[in-house]
C-alpha positions, 0 to 999 in steps of 0.5 A: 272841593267837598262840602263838609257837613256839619250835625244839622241835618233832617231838620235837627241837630243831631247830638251824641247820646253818651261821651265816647270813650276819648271824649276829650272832657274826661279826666285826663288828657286821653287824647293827648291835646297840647295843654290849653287847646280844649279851652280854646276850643270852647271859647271859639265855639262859644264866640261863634255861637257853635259848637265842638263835633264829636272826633269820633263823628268826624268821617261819617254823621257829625253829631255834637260832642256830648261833654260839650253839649252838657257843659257849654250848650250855646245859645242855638243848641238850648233853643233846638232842646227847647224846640225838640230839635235834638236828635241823640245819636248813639256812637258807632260801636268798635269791632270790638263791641265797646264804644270806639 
């Protein structure tokens, strides 16, 4: 079974830069969640002390979504800024050259 690796990685905890353009805390629902999912998704990270990873990040380097990480940092993600244990990770630019 492959390991999934999770945004900590080189001794920091790597963080999206900006939000990607279909970060699911824009207005709207650009990507089309069932009504009440991205609620749950934060109380489940909050409960677990975690965090929610960036979908763009998810088959390659995971970085921390950056709405998350704005508006419901946990407890761990405000101690790693405090210690200067972020690392800001630009997105991957799209074929097209804007943000995937």
């Amino acid at each position: 079974m492959r390991r999934r690796r999770g945004p900590y990685r080189d001794g920091k905890v790597h963080v999206m830069s900006e939000r990607c353009s279909t970060c699911i805390f824009r207005a709207g629902n650009i990507m089309r969640l069932q009504r009440g999912r991205v609620a749950q998704m934060v109380r489940d990270a909050q409960r677990q002390e975690s965090a929610i990873i960036c979908h763009d990040t998810l088959d390659g380097k995971r970085a921390v979504c950056r709405g998350f990480f704005d508006r419901y940092a946990t407890a761990p993600l405000q101690i790693a800024e405090r210690m200067g244990l972020i690392e800001y990770q630009k997105p991957e630019r799209s074929k097209k050259g804007g943000p995937r």
